[in-house]
Backbone as JSON, one array per atom type, in Angstrom:
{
  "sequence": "XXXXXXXXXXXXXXXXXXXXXXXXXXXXXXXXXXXXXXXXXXXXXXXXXXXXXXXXXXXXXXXXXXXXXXXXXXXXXXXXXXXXXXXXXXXXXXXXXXXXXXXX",
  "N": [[0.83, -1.18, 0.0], [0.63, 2.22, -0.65], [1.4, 5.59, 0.64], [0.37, 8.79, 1.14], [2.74, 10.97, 0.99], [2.5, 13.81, 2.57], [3.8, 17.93, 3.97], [3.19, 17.81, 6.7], [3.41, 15.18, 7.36], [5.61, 14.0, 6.96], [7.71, 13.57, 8.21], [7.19, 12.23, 10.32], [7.34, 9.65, 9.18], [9.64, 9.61, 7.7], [11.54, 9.42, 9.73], [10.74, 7.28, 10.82], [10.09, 3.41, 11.99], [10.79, 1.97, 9.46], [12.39, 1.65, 6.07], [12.15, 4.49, 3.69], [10.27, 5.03, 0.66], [9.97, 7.56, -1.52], [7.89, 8.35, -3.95], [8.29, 11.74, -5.97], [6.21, 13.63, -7.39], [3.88, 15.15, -10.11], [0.12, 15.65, -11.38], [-0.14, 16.27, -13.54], [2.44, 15.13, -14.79], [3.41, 13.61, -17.42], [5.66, 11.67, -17.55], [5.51, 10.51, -14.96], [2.99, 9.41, -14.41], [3.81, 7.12, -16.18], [6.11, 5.91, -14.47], [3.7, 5.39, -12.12], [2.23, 3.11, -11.76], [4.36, 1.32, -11.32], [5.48, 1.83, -9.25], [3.55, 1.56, -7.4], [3.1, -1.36, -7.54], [5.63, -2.05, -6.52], [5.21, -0.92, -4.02], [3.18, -2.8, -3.2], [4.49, -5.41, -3.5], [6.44, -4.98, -1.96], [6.03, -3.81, 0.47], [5.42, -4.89, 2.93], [8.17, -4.66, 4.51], [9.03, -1.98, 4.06], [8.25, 1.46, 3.16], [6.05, 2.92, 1.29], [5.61, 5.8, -0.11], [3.91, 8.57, -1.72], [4.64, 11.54, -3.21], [3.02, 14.97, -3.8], [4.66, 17.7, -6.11], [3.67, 19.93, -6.27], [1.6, 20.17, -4.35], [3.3, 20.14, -1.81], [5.56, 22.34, -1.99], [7.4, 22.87, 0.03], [8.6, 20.61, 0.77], [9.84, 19.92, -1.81], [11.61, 21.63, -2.51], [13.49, 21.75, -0.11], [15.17, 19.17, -0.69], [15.58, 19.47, -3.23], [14.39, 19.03, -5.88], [14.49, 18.82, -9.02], [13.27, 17.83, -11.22], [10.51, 15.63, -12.32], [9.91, 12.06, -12.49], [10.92, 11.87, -9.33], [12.66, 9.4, -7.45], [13.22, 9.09, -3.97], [15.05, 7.31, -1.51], [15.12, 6.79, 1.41], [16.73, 5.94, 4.37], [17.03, 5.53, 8.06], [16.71, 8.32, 8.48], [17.7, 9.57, 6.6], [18.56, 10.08, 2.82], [19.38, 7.48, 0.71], [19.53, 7.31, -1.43], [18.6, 7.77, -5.2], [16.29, 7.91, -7.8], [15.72, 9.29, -10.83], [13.63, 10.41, -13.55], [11.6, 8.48, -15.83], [11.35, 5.48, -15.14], [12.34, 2.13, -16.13], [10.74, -0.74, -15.3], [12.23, -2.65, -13.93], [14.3, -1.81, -13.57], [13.49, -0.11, -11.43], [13.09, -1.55, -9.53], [15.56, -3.31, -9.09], [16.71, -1.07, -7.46], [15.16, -1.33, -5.19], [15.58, -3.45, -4.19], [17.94, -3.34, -3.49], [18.26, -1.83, -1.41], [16.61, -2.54, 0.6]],
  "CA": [[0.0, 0.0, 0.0], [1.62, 3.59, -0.74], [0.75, 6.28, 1.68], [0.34, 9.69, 0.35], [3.58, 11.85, 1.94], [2.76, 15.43, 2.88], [4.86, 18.55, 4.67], [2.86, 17.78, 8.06], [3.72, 13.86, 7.85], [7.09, 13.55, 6.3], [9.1, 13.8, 9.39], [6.95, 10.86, 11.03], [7.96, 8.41, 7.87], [11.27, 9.19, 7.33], [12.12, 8.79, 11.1], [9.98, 5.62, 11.45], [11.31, 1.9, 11.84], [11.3, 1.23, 8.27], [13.06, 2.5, 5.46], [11.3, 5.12, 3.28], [10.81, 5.37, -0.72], [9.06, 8.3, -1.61], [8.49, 9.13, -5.57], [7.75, 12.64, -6.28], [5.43, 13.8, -8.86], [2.67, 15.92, -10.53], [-0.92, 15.37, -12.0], [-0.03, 16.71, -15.35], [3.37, 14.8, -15.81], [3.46, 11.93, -18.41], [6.3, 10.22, -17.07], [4.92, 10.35, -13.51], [2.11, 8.11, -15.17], [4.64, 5.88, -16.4], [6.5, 4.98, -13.19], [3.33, 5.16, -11.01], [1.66, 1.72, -11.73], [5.25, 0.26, -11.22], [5.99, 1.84, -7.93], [2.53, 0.88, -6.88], [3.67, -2.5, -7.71], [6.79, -1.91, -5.29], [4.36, -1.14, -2.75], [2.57, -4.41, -2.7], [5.52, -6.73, -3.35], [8.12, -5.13, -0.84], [5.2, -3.05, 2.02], [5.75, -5.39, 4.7], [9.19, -4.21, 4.95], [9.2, -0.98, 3.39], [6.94, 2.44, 3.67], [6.09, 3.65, -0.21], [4.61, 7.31, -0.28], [4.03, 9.27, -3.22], [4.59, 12.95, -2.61], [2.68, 15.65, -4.99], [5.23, 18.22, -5.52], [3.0, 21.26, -6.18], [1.08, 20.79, -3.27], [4.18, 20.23, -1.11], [6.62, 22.75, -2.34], [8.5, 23.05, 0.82], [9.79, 19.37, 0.56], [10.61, 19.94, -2.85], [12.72, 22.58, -2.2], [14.56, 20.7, 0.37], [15.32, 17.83, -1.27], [16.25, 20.1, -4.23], [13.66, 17.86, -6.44], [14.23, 20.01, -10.2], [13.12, 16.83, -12.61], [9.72, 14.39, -11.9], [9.41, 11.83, -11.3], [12.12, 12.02, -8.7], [12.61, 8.32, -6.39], [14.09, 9.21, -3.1], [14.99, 5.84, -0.61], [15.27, 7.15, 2.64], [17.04, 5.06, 5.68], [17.67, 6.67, 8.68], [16.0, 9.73, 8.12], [18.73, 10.26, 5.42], [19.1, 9.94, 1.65], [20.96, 6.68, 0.2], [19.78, 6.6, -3.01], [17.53, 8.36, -5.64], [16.22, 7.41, -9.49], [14.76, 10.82, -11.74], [13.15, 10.48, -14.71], [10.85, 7.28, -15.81], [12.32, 3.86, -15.87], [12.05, 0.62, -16.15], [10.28, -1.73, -13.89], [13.39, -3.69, -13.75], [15.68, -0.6, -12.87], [13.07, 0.39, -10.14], [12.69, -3.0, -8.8], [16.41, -3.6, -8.61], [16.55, 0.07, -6.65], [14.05, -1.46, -4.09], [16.07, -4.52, -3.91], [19.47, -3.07, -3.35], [17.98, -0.88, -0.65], [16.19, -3.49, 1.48]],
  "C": [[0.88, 1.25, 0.0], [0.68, 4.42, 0.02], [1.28, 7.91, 0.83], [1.32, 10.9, 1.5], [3.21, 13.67, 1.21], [3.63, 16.3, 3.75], [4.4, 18.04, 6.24], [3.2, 16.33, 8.51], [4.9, 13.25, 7.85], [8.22, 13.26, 7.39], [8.67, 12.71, 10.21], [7.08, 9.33, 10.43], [9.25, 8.28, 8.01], [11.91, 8.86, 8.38], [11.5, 7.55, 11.57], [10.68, 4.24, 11.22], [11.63, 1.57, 10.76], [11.84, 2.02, 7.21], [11.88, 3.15, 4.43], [11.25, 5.24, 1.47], [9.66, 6.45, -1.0], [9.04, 8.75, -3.37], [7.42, 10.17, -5.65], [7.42, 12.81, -7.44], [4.52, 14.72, -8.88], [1.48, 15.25, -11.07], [-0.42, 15.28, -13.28], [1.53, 15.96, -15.72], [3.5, 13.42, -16.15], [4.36, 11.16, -18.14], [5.9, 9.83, -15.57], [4.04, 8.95, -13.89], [2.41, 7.27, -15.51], [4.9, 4.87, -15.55], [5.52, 4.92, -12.31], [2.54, 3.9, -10.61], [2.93, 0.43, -11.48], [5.54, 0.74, -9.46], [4.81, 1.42, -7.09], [2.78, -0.58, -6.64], [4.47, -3.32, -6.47], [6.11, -2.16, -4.07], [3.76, -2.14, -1.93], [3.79, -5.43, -2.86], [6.32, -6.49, -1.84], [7.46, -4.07, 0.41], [4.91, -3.1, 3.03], [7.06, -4.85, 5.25], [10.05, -2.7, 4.41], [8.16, 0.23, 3.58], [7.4, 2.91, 1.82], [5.67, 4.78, -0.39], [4.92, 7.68, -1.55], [3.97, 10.7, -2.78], [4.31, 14.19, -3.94], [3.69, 16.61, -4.82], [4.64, 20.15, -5.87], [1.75, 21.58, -4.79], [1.97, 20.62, -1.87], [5.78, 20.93, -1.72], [8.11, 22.96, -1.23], [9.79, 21.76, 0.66], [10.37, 19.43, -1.15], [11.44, 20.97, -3.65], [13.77, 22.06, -1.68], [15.14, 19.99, -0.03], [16.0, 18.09, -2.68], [15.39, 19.06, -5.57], [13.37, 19.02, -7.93], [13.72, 18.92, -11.35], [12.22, 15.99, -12.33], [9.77, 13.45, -13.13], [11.17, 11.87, -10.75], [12.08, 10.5, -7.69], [13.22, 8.5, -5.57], [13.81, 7.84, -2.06], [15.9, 6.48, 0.39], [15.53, 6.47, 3.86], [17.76, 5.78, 6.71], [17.59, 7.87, 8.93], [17.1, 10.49, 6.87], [18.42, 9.47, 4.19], [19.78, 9.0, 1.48], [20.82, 6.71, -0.68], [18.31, 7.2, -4.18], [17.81, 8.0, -7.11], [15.36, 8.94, -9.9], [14.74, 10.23, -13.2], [12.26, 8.96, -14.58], [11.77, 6.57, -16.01], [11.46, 2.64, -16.08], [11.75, 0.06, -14.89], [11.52, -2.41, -13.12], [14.36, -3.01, -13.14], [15.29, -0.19, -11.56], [12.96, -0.79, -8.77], [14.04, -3.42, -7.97], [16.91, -2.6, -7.7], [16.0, -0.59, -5.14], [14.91, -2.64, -3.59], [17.2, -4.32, -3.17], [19.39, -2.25, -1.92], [17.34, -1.55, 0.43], [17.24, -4.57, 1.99]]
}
């Protein structure tokens, strides 16, 4: 299940027991649409041991300031309340999959 990360929740995810993947995005962008039936995917294969959010980034501009997020979709994998590892632009199932893999 993916959980929808906003500015008021973000700080109770990324500090929580499990590690975090958050992919930022818009309504209007066509590769967003691409990767979001695969990271959905993610969600249900790897959500027992993983937290998936999707974070809009026009109605959370603060985090996507922070985060410095200039290209959607953006994949940030968050352990620790830190950054190890981020994918931008659409990919492949196979590229996002092995992301999720390498990170668990």
């Amino acid at each position: 299940m993916e959980v929808t990360i906003t500015s008021e929740n973000f700080e109770t995810y990324k500090n929580g027991d499990k590690p975090l993947v958050i992919d930022f995005w818009a309504t209007w962008c066509g590769p967003c649409r691409v990767v979001a039936p695969i990271i959905e995917k993610m969600a249900q294969k790897y959500g027992d041991r993983i937290v998936v959010g999707k974070c809009d980034v026009e109605e959370n501009e603060d985090l996507t300031l922070q985060y410095n997020i200039r290209n959607i979709p953006t994949i940030l994998f968050f352990k620790d309340g830190q950054v190890h590892d981020k994918l931008v632009g659409a990919q492949k199932e196979a590229a996002v999959e092995e992301k999720f893999l390498k990170f668990l």
